[in-house]
C-alpha positions as CSV (number, residue, x, y, z in Angstrom):
1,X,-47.2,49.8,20.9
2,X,-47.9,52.8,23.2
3,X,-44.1,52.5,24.5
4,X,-42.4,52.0,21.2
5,X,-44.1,54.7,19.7
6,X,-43.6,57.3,22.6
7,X,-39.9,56.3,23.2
8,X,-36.9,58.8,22.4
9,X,-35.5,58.8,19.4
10,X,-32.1,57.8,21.1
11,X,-33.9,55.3,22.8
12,X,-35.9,53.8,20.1
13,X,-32.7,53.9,17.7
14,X,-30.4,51.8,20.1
15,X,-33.7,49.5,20.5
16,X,-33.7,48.9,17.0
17,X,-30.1,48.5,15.9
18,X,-30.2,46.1,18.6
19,X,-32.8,44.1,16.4
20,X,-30.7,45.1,13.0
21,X,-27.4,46.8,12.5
22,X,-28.9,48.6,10.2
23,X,-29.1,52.5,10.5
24,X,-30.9,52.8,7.0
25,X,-33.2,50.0,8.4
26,X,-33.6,51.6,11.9
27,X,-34.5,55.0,10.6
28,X,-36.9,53.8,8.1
29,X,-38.4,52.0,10.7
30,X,-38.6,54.9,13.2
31,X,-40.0,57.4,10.7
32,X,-42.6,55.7,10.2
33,X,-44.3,56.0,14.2
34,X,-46.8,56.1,15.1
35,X,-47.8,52.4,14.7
36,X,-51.3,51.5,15.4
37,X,-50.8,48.2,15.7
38,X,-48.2,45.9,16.1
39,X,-49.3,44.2,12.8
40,X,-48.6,47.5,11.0
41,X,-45.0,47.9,12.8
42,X,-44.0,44.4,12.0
43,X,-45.2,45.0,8.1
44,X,-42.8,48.3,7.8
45,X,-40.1,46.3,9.5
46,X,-40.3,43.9,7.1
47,X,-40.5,46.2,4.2
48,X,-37.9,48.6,5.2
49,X,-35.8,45.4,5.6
50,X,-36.6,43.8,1.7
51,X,-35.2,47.5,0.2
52,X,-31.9,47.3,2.4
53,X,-29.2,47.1,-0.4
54,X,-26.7,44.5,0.0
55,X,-23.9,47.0,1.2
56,X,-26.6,47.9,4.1
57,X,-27.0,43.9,4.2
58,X,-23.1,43.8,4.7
59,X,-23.1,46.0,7.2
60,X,-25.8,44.6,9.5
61,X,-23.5,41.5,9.2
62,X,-20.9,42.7,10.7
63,X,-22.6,42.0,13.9
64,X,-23.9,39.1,13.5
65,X,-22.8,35.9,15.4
66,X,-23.8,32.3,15.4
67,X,-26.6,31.5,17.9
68,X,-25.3,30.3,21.3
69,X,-24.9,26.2,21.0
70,X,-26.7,24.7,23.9
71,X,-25.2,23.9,27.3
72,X,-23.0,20.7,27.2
73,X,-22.3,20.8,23.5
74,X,-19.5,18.4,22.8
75,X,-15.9,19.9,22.1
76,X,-16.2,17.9,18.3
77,X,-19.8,19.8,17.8
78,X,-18.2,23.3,18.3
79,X,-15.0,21.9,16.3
80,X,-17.4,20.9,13.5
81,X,-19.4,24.2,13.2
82,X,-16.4,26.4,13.6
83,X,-15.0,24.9,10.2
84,X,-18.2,24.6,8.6
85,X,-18.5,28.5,9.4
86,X,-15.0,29.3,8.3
87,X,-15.9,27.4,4.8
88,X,-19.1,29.6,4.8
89,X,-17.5,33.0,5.4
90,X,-14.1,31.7,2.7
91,X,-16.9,31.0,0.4
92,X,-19.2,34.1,0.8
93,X,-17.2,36.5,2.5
94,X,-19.8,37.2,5.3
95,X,-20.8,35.6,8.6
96,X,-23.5,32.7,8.4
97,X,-26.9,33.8,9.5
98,X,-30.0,31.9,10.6
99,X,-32.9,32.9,12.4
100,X,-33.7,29.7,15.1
101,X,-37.0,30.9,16.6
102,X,-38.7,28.2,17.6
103,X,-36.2,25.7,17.1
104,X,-35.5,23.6,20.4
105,X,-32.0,24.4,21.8
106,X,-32.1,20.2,21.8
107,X,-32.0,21.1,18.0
108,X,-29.8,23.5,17.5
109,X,-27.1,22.1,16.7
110,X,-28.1,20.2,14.3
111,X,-29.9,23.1,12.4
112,X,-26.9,24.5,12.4
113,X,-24.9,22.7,11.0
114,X,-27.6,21.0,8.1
115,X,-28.2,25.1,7.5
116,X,-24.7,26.0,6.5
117,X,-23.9,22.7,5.0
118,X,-26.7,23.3,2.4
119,X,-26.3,27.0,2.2
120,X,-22.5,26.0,0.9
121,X,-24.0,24.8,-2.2
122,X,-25.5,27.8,-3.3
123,X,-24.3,30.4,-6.0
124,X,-23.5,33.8,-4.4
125,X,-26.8,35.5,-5.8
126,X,-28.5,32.4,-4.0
127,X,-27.3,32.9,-0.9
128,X,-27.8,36.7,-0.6
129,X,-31.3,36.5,-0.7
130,X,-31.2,33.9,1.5
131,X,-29.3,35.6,3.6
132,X,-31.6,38.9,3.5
133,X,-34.4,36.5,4.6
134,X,-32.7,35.2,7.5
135,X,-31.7,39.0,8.5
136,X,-35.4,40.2,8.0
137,X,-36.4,37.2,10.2
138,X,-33.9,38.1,13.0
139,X,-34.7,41.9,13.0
140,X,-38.7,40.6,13.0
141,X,-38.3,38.3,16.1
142,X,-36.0,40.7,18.0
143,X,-38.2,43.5,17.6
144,X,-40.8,41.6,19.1
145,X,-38.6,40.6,21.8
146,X,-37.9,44.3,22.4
147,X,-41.5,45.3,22.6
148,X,-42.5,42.1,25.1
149,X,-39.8,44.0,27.2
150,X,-40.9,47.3,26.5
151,X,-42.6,47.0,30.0
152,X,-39.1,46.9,31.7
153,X,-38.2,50.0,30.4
154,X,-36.7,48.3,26.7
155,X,-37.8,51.5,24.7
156,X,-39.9,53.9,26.9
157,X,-36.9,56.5,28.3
């Protein structure tokens, strides 16, 4: 905590847009320091990220990508997920988003694609707060990423 709460504000701002393209999130976020804990950090992260409006939500898509598939993935696998993801993004005009922390990359794959196969059946509404979960959940285990890294100079310039 000591390094995320003594880092630059330019520093600590490109750590956490890396987390969430969210400037609205990241400043919230940053405003907040200092953190006593990381328990305390993690809870405003996740606040700040459940009053992000869906245009902020929209935005913090823009950069999102689908998790790397695993080494050796078959041809048909990446076939298969590229028109699942096209249906996706046709049916909800925004990039599919899942958070995969602690999912084997043996698994991934297969999350994957049983993910966005059920997410197609959901009404818009649905899937935007699904979405917004997922989002939260990436920002959450990136953040901590950041600060397991904050050692090797992630966020104390």
């Amino acid at each position: 905590m000591e390094h995320f709460n003594a880092a630059s504000a330019e520093a600590l701002e490109q750590t956490l847009l890396s987390c969430l393209r969210s400037p609205r999130w990241s400043r919230r976020v940053a405003e907040h320091r200092p953190y006593p804990d990381l328990d305390s950090l993690l809870a405003a992260a996740d606040e700040a990220a459940y009053d992000l409006t869906w245009p902020d939500l929209t935005e913090a898509l823009t950069a999102e990508s689908l998790p790397p598939l695993p080494p050796g993935t078959y041809s048909a696998a990446h076939t298969a997920l590229s028109a699942a993801h096209a249906a996706y993004e046709a049916r909800f005009g925004h990039a599919f988003v899942i958070c995969l922390d602690g999912v084997a990359q043996a698994e991934t794959l297969d999350r994957l694609l049983e993910a966005i196969r059920s997410r197609l059946t959901n009404d818009p509404e649905e899937e935007r707060a699904v979405t917004a979960d997922e989002l939260r959940r990436l920002a959450r285990g990136r953040l901590l990423t950041a600060l397991r890294s904050a050692g090797n100079c992630a966020i104390n310039h």
